[in-house]
C-alpha positions as CSV (number, residue, x, y, z in Angstrom):
1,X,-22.1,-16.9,-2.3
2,X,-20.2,-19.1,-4.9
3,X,-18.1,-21.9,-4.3
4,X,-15.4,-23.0,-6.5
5,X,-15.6,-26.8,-6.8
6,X,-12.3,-28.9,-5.8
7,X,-11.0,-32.0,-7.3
8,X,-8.0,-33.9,-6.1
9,X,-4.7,-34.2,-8.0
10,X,-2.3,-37.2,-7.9
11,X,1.3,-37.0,-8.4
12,X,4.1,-39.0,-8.0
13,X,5.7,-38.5,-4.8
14,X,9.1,-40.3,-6.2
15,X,9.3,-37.5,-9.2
16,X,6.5,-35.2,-8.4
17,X,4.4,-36.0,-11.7
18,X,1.5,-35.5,-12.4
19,X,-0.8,-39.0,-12.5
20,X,-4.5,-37.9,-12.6
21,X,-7.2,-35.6,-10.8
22,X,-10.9,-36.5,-10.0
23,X,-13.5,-34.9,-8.3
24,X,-14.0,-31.9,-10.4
25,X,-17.5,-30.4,-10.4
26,X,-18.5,-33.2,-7.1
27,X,-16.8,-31.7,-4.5
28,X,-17.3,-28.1,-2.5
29,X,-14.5,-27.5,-0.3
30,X,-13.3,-30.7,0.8
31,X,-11.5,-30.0,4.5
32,X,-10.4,-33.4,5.7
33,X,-10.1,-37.1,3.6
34,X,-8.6,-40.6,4.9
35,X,-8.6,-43.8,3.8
36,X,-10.4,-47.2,5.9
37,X,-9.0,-50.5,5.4
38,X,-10.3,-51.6,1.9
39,X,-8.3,-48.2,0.6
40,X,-11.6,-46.3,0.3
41,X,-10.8,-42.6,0.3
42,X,-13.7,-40.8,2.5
43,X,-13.5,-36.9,1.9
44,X,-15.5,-34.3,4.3
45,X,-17.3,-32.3,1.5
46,X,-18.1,-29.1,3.6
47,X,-20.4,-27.1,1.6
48,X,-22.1,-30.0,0.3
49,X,-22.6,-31.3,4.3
50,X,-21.8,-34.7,3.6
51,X,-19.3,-37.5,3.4
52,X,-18.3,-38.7,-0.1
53,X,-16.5,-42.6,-0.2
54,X,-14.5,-42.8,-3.5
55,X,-12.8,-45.7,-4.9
56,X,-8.9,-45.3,-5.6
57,X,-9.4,-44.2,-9.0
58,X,-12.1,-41.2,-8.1
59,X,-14.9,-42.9,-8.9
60,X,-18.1,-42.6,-6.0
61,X,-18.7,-45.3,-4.1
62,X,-21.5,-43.7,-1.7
63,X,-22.0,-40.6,0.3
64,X,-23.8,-40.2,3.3
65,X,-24.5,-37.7,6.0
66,X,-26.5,-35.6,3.9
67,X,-30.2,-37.1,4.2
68,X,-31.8,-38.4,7.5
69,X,-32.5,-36.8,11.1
70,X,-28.7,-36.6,11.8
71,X,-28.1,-34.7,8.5
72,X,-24.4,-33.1,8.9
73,X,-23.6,-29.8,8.7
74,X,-20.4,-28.6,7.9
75,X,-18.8,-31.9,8.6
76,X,-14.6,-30.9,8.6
77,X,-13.1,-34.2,8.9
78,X,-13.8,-37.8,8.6
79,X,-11.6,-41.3,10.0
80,X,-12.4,-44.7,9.8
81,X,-11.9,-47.6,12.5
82,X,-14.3,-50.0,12.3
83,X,-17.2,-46.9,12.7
84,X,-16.8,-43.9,10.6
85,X,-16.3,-40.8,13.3
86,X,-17.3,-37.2,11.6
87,X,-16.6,-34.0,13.1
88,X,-19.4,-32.3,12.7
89,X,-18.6,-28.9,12.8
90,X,-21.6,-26.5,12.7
91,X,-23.8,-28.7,15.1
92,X,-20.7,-29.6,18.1
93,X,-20.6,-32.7,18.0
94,X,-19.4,-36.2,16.7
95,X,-21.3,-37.9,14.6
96,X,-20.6,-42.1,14.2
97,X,-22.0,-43.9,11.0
98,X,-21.2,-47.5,10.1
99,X,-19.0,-48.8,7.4
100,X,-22.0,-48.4,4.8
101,X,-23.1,-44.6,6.1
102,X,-25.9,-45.4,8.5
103,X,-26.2,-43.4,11.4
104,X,-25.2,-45.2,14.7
105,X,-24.8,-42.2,17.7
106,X,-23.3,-39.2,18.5
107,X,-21.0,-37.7,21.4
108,X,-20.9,-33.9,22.6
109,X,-22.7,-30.8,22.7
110,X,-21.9,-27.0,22.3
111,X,-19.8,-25.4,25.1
112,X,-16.2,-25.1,26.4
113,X,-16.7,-27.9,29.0
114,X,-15.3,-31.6,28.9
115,X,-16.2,-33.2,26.4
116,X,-18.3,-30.4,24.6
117,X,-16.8,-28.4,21.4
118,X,-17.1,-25.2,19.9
119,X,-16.5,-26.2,16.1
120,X,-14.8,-29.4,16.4
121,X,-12.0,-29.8,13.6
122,X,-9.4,-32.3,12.7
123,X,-9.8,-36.0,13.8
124,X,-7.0,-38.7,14.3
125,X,-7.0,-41.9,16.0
126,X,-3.9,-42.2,17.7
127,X,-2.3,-45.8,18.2
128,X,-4.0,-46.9,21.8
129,X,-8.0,-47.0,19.9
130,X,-8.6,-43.2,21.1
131,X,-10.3,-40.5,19.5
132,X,-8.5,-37.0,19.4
133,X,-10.6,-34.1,18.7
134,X,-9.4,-30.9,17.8
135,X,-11.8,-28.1,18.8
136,X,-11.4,-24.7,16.3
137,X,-13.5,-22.4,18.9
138,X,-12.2,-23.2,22.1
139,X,-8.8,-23.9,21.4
140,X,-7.8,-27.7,22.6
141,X,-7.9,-30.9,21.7
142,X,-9.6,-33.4,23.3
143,X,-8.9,-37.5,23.6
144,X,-11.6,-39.4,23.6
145,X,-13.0,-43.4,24.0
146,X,-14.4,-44.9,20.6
147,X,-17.5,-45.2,22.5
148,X,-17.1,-40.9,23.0
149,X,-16.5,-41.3,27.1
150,X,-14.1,-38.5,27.0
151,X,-10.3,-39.6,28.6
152,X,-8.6,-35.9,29.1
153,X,-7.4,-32.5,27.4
154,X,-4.9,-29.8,26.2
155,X,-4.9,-26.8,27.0
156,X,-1.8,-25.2,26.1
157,X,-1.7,-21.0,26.1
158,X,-1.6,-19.9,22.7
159,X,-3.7,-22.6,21.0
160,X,-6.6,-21.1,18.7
161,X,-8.1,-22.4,15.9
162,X,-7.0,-26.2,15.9
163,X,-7.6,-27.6,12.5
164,X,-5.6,-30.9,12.2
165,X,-4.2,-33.3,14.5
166,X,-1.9,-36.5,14.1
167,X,0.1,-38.8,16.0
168,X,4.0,-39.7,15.1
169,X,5.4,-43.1,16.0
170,X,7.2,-41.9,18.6
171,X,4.0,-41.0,20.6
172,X,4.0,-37.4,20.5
173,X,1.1,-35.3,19.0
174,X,1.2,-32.7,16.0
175,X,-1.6,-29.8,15.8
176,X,-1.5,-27.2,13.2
177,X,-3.3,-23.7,13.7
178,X,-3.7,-22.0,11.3
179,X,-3.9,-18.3,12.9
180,X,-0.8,-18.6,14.8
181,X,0.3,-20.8,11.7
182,X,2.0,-22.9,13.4
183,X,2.5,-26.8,13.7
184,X,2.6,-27.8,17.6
185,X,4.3,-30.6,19.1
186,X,2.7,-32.2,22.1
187,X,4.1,-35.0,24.4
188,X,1.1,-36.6,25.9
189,X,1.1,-39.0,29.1
């Protein structure tokens, strides 16, 4: 297999130029990216199983995830608050590193039950300190503590392959899927 490396592009969303791009020939398929607090953009790099942390301008700050006995694998999307919480796709689980990439626990297991994913996805965390996990394989998302004590579910009919979740002002909850290729719109209680 060959992978065509991704770089980012920066425009201006004002006039839609075109500012700068980084990341070309570092990246292999980079599914999710945020930024933490000190404006740190932390890119899941898929193929390469790992986290990257650039600095505004592109340059690498560290990357972690890829060495150690909780090496990721197929990590699809990374958030920051206070921890760093990685989907990690290919083992089931979430994986919770500090602020400088050092391993602090994980939360979940393979399986269709509470709290266990099959190919969890797209993370957000929403505006009352709670995790929501958006599970590719079984078709929900999940809310969870910080600390990964999981809080509740959706299970909507007609849900498959979750991919990115996010939480308006207003409270409600958007999902995309991208086999029905749709955007949901969830009210949560």
């Amino acid at each position: 297999l060959e992978f065509r490396r991704v770089l980012f592009r920066s425009y201006n969303t004002r006039t839609g130029l075109f500012i700068k791009e980084f990341g070309k020939g570092k990246l292999k398929n980079p599914f999710g990216f945020s930024m933490d607090d000190k404006e740190q953009i932390i890119v899941s790099d898929y193929y390469n199983n790992r986290i990257q942390v650039l600095a505004k301008n592109g340059g690498n700050i560290f990357t972690f995830g890829d060495i150690g006995p909780e090496k990721l694998l197929r990590p699809f999307s990374c958030v920051s608050h206070k921890n760093r919480f990685v989907s990690d796709s290919d083992h089931s689980c979430i994986k919770v590193f500090d602020q400088a990439g050092q391993f602090l626990y994980k939360f979940g297991s393979k399986g269709t039950e509470n709290g266990q994913f099959s190919r969890p996805s797209g993370l957000h965390i929403d505006r009352h300190d709670c995790l929501l996990v958006c599970d590719q394989g079984s078709g929900r998302f999940q809310k969870f503590s910080l600390e990964g004590r999981f809080i509740g579910k959706c299970t909507t009919p007609g849900l498959e392959n979750l991919n990115g979740v996010a939480e308006i002002p207003d409270g409600r909850i958007l999902v995309t899927s991208t086999r029905s290729k749709k955007v949901y719109i969830m009210i949560t209680k």
